[in-house]
Each structure stands twice: as C-alpha cells, then as structure tokens.
Short mmCIF file of the C-alpha atoms (twelve columns), coordinates in Angstrom:
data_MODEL
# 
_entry.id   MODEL 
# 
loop_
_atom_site.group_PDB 
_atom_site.id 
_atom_site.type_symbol 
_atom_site.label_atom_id 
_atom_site.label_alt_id 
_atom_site.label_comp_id 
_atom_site.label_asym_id 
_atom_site.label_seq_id 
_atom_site.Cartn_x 
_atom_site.Cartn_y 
_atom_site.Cartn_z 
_atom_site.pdbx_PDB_model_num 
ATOM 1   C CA . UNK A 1   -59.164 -54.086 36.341 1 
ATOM 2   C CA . UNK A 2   -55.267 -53.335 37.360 1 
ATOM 3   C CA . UNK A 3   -54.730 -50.355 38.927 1 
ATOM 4   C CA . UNK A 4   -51.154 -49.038 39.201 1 
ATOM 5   C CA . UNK A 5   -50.510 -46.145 41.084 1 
ATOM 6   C CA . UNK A 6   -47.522 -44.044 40.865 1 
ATOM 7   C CA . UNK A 7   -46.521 -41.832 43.563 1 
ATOM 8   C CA . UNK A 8   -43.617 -39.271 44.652 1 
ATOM 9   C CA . UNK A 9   -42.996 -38.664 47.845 1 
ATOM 10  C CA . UNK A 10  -41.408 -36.859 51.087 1 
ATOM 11  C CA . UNK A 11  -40.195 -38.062 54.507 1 
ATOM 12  C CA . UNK A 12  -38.810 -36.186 57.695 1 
ATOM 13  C CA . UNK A 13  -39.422 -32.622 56.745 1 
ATOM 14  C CA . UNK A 14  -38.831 -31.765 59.832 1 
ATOM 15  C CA . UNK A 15  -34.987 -31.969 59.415 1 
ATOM 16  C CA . UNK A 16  -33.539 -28.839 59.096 1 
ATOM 17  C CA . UNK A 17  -30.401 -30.304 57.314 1 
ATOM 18  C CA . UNK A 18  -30.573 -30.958 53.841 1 
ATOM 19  C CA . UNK A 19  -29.119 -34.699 54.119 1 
ATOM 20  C CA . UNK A 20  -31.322 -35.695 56.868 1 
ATOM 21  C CA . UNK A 21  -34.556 -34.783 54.688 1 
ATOM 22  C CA . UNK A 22  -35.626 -37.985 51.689 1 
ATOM 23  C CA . UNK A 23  -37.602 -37.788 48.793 1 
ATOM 24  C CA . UNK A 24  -38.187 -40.633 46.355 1 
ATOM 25  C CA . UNK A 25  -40.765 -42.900 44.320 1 
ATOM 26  C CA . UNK A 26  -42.547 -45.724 44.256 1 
ATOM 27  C CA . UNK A 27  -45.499 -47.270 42.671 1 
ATOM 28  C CA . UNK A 28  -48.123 -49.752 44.009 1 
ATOM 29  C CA . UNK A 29  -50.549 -52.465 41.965 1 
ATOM 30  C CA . UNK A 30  -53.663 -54.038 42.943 1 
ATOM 31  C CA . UNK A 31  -56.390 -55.504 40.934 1 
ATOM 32  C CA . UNK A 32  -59.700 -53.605 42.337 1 
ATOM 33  C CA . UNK A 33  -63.155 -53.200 40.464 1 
ATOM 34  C CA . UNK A 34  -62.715 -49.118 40.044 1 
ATOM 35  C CA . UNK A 35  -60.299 -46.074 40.232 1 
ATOM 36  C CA . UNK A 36  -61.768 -45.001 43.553 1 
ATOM 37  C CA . UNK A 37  -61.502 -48.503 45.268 1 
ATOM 38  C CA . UNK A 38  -58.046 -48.893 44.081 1 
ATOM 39  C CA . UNK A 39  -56.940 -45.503 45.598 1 
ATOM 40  C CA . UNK A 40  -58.728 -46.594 48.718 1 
ATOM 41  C CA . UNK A 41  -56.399 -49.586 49.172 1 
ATOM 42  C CA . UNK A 42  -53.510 -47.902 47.741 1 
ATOM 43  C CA . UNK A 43  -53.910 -45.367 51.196 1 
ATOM 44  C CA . UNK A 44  -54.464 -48.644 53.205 1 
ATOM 45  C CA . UNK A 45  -51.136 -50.153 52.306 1 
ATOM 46  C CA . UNK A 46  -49.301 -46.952 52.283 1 
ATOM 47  C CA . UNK A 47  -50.505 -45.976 56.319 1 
ATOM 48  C CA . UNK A 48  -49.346 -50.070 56.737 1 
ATOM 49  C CA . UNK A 49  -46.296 -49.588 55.556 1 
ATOM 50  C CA . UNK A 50  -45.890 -46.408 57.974 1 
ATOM 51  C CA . UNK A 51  -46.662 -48.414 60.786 1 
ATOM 52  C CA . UNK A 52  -44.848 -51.330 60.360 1 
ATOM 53  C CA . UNK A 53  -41.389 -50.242 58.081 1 
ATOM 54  C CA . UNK A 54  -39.286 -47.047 58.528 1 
ATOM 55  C CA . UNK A 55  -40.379 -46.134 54.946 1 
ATOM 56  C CA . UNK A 56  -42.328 -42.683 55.484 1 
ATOM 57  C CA . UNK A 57  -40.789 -41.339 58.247 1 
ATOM 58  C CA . UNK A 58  -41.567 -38.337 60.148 1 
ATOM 59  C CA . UNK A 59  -43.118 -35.190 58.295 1 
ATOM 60  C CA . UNK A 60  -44.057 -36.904 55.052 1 
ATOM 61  C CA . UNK A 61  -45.839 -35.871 51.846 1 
ATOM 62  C CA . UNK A 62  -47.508 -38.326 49.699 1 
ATOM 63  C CA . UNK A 63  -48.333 -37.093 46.147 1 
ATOM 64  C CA . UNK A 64  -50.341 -39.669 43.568 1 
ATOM 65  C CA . UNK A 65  -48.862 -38.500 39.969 1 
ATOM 66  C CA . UNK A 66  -50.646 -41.369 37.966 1 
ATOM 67  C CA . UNK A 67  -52.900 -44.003 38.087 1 
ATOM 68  C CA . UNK A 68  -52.563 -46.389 35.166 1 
ATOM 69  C CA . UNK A 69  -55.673 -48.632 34.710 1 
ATOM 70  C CA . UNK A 70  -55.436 -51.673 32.201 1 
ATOM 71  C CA . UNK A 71  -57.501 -54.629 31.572 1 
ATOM 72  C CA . UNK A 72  -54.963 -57.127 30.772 1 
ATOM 73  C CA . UNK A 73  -51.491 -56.984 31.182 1 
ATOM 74  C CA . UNK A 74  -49.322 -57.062 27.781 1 
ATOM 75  C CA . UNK A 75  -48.594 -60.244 26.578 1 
ATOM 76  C CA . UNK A 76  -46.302 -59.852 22.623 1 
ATOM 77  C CA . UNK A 77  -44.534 -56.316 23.721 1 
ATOM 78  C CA . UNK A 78  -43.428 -55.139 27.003 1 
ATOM 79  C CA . UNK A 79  -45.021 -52.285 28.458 1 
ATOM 80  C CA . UNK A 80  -43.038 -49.058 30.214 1 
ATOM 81  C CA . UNK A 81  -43.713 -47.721 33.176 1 
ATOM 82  C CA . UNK A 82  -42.348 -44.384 34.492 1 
ATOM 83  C CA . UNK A 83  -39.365 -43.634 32.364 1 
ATOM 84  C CA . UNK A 84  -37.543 -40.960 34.253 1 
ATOM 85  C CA . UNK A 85  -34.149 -38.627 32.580 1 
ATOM 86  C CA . UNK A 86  -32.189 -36.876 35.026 1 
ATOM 87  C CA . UNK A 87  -30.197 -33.932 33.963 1 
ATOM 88  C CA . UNK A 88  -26.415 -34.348 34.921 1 
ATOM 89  C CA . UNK A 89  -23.846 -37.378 35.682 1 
ATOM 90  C CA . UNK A 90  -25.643 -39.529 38.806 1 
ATOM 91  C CA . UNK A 91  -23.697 -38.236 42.078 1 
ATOM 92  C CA . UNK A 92  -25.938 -39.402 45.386 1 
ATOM 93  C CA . UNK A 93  -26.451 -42.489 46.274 1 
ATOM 94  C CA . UNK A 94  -29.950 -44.160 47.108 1 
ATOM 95  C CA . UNK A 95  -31.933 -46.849 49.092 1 
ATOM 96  C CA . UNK A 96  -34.214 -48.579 46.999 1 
ATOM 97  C CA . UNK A 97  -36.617 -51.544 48.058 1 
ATOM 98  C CA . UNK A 98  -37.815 -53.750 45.214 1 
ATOM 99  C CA . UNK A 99  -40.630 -55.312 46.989 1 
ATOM 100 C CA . UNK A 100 -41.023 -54.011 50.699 1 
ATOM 101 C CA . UNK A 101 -43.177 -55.945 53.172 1 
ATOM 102 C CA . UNK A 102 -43.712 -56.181 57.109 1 
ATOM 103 C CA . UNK A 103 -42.138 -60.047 56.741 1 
ATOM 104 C CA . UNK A 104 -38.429 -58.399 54.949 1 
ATOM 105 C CA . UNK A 105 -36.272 -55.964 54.384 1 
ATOM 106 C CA . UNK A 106 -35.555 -55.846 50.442 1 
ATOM 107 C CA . UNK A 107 -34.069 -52.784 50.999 1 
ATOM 108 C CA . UNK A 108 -30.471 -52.345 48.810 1 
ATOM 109 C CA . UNK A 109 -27.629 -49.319 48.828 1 
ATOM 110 C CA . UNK A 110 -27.447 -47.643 45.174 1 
ATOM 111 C CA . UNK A 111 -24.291 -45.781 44.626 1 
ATOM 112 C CA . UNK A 112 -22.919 -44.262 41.284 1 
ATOM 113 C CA . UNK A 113 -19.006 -45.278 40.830 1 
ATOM 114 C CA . UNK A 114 -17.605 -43.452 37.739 1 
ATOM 115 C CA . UNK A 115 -21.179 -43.287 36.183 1 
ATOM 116 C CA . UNK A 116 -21.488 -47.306 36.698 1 
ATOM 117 C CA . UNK A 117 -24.045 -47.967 39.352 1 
ATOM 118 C CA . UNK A 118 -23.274 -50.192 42.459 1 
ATOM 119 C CA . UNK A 119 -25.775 -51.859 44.629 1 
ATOM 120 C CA . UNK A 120 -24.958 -52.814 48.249 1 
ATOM 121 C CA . UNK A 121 -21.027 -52.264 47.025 1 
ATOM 122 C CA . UNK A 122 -21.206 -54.253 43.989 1 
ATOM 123 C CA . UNK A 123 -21.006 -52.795 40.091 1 
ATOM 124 C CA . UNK A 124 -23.747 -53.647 37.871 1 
ATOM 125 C CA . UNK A 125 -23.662 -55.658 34.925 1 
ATOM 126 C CA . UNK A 126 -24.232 -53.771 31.854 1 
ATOM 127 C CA . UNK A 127 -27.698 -55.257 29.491 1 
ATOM 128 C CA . UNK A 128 -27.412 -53.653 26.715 1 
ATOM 129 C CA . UNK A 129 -25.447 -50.443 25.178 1 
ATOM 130 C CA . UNK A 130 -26.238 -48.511 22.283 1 
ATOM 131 C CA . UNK A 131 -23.612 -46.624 19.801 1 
ATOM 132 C CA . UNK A 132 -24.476 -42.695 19.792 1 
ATOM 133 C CA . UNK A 133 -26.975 -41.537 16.567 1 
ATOM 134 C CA . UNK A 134 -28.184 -44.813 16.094 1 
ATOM 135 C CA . UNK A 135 -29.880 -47.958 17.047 1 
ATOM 136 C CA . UNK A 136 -26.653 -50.054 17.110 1 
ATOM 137 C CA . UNK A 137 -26.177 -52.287 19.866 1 
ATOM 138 C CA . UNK A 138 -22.751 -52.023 20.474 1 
ATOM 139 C CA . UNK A 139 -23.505 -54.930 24.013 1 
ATOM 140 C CA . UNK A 140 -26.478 -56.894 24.754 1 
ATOM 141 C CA . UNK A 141 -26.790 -59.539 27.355 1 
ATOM 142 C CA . UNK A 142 -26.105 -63.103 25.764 1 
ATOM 143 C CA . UNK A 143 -26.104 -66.688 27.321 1 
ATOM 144 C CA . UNK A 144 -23.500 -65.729 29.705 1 
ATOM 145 C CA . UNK A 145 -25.924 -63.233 31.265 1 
ATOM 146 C CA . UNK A 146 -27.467 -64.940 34.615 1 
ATOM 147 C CA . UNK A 147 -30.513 -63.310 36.850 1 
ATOM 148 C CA . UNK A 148 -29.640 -63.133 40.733 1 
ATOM 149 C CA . UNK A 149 -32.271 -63.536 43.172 1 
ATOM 150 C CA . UNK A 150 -32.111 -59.673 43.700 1 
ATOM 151 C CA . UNK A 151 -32.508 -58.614 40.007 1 
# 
C-alpha cells in the first residue's frame, strides 16, 4: 500500500520575535505494508531530515493531520491532494522545497508581487484562468507552454 502522510508543522519556538518563528507544511510518501509501519518511517525520515538539513529547526512541533492510504495510484483522473484557501490577498513570502534531500538544496524563495507569485525573483506563468460564475476558461496553457526543470 501507499501511504501519504500530511503534516503541519513548527520550527524555532523559541524566538521571541514573531518573524524569527516558521510554520509550514509538507507531506511525505512511502509504500509500506500498514498504517503503523508507514508512520514509523515517516518519523525516521523526518528526525533525518533534522539532522542533516536546517528544515526543523530549534523548538519544533510536528503535527500528522492525514494519512492517505491507496492501493494504486490513479491512472484516467488526477487525484488532489491537500487543497488549501487562504482568506485575504497573499502578502508574506515563503521558502518552499519541492523535493528536499541530504544530497541538495531544492529549496526556492516564494514571494507575492501584485497577487502574481514569484519564485527565486521570477513571476510565474499563469496555467489556466477561469471567468467569475462559471466554468469558462478565459487562459489555459497551450503548445507554447514549456516545463522547467524546477516545475
């Protein structure tokens, strides 16, 4: 089975000023034969990745808020994960690793520039827009639209 384990967390507590103190999300997958073997390697990676990365810095709170199990993955439809809605226009800016690991640092600036989002300084390209009160697609991403080795 697939085991996909999505977590919130906490780092550096400690900090008495607001900006010094993180919080964030990730998730983690592993293929394991039960729920309580998966959560067992899912606290072996995470104390790894303490040890070995600056992710989970000083006073830090881990919190598991689902564990998805499936038995395949999807194959006709694509399957969400995690959809999140913020109230309010996106202000702060974030550090996000795609894929950490003790061999790389995959770890990219987010910023928020007049409601576009910027990574590492550079705007986003828009995939797809939709019209307000309906399920118009007023821009979708056509031929022209090209992957880069960090999408």
């Amino acid at each position: 089975m697939y085991f996909i384990g999505y977590f919130t967390y906490a780092t550096n507590q400690e900090e008495t000023a607001e900006q010094d103190r993180r919080h964030g999300e990730f998730s983690l997958i592993i293929d394991a034969e039960n729920p309580y073997l998966a959560i067992l390697k899912f606290k072996d990676r995470i104390v790894k990745y303490r040890e070995m990365s600056d992710l989970f810095q000083g006073d830090c709170f881990i919190y598991l808020i689902q564990l998805f199990e499936l038995d395949h993955f999807p194959v006709d439809d694509a399957m969400m994960f995690n959809y999140k809605s913020i109230a309010g226009d996106p202000m702060m800016p974030f550090i996000r690793c795609s894929i950490p690991n003790d061999l790389t640092d995959t770890c990219r600036l987010f910023d928020w520039k007049n409601n576009i989002p910027e990574i590492d300084g550079h705007k986003e390209k828009l995939f797809l827009q939709f019209e307000f009160g309906s399920s118009n697609i007023l821009s979708e991403p056509g031929d022209a639209f090209e992957l880069s080795s960090e999408t």
